[in-house]
C-alpha positions in Angstrom: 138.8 -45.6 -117.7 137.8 -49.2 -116.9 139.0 -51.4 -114.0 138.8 -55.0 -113.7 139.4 -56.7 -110.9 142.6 -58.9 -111.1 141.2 -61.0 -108.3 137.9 -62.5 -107.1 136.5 -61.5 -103.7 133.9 -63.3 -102.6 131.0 -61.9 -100.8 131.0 -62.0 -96.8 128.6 -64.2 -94.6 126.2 -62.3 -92.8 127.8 -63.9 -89.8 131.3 -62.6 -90.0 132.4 -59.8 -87.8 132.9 -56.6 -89.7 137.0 -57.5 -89.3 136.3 -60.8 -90.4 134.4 -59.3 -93.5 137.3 -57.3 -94.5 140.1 -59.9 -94.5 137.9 -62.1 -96.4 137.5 -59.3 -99.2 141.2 -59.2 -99.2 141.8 -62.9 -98.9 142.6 -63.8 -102.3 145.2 -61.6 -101.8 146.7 -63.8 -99.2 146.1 -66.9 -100.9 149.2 -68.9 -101.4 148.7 -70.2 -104.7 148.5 -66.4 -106.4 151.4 -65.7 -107.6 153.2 -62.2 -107.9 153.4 -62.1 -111.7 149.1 -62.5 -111.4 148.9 -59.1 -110.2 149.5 -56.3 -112.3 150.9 -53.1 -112.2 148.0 -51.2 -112.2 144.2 -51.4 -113.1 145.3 -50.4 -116.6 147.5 -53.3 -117.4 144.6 -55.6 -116.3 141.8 -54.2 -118.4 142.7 -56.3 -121.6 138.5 -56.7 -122.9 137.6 -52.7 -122.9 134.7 -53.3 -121.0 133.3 -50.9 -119.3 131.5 -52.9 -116.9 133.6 -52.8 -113.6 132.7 -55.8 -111.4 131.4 -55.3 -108.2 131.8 -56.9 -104.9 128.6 -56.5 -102.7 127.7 -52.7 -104.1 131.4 -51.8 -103.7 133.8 -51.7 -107.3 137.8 -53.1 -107.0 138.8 -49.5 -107.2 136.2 -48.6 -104.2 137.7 -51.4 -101.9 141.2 -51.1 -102.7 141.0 -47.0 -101.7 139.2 -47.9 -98.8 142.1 -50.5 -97.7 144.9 -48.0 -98.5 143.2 -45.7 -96.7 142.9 -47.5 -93.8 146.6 -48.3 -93.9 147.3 -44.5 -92.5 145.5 -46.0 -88.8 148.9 -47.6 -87.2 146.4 -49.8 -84.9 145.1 -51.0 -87.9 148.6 -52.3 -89.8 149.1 -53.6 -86.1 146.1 -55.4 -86.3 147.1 -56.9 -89.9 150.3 -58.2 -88.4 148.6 -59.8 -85.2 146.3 -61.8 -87.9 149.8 -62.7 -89.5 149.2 -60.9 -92.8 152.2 -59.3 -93.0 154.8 -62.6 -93.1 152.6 -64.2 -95.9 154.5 -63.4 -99.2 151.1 -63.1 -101.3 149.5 -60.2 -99.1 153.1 -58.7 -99.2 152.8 -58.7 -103.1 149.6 -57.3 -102.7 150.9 -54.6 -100.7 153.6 -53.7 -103.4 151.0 -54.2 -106.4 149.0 -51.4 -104.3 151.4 -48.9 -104.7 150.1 -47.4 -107.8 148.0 -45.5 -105.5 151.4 -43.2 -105.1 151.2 -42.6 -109.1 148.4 -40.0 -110.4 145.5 -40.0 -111.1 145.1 -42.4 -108.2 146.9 -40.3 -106.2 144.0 -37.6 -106.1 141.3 -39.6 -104.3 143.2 -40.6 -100.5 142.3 -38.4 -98.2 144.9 -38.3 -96.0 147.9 -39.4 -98.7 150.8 -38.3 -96.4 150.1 -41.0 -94.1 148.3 -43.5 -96.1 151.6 -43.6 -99.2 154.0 -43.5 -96.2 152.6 -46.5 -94.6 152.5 -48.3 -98.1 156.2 -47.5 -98.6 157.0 -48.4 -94.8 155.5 -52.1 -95.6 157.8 -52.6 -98.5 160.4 -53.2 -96.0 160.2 -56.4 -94.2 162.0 -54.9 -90.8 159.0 -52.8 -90.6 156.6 -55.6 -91.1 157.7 -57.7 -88.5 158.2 -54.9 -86.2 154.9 -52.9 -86.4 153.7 -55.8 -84.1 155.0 -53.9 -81.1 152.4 -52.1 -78.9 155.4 -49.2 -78.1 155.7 -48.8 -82.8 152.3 -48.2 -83.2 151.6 -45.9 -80.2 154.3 -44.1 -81.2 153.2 -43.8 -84.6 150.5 -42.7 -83.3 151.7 -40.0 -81.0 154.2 -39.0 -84.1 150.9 -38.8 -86.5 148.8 -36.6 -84.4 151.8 -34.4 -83.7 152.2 -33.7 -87.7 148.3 -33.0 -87.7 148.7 -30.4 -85.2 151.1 -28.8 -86.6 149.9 -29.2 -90.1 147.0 -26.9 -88.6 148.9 -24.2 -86.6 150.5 -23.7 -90.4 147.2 -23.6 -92.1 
């Protein structure tokens, strides 16, 4: 199956911090001017040429980056950090969030690590409450508390 990346992500200065880096791999994704109806549904829908040559950004492919940013979603300090960097209120990231959610769908499903609480976030940015909420030191430490809680007991059961 080929991917092609829906969006261009521009390589990241040397100079950047490694957070910086990471927002500017996702900043066309934040860009005003991209539209929802740019972004499709899936990889699938945007492979139109057949080819099998998959981009790459740096030595990472769209589908590489985009696991690695859902996965991160399952960290609450990280979706706090998102929302400090005002990510979260810009309509083109939230479209990007929602165009993400075919990681919930096999086969994509298969290759997060920790899908429980990476799919959960995703579904818990869909709703704008929780965006402008998750700001809150008191959410995300208790999302925290309330995530290492299911991971103990997920191992007293296993």
């Amino acid at each position: 199956m080929s991917e092609s990346a829906p969006m261009s992500l521009s390589s990241s200065s040397s100079e950047s911090s490694p957070d910086q880096q990471h927002v500017d791999q996702h900043r066309d994704a934040t860009n005003p001017d991209l539209a929802e109806s740019d972004l499709p549904d899936s990889p699938e829908e945007d492979d139109e040429t057949g080819d099998d040559d998959e981009p790459k950004y740096g030595s990472h492919t769209r589908f590489e980056m985009e696991l690695e940013f859902v996965q991160s979603l399952a960290n609450p300090e990280y979706v706090n950090y998102l929302a400090s960097r005002k990510l979260l209120t810009n309509p083109s990231f939230v479209a990007y969030l929602d165009y993400l959610q075919y990681w919930s769908r096999p086969p994509y499903l298969q290759y997060l690590t920790y899908p429980s609480a990476s799919l959960k976030m995703l579904q818990l940015l869909q709703e704008e409450r929780f965006r402008k909420d998750i700001i809150a030191p008191h959410l995300t430490q208790g999302l925290l508390v309330e995530g290492m809680k299911a991971a103990v007991e997920w191992h007293r059961e296993g």
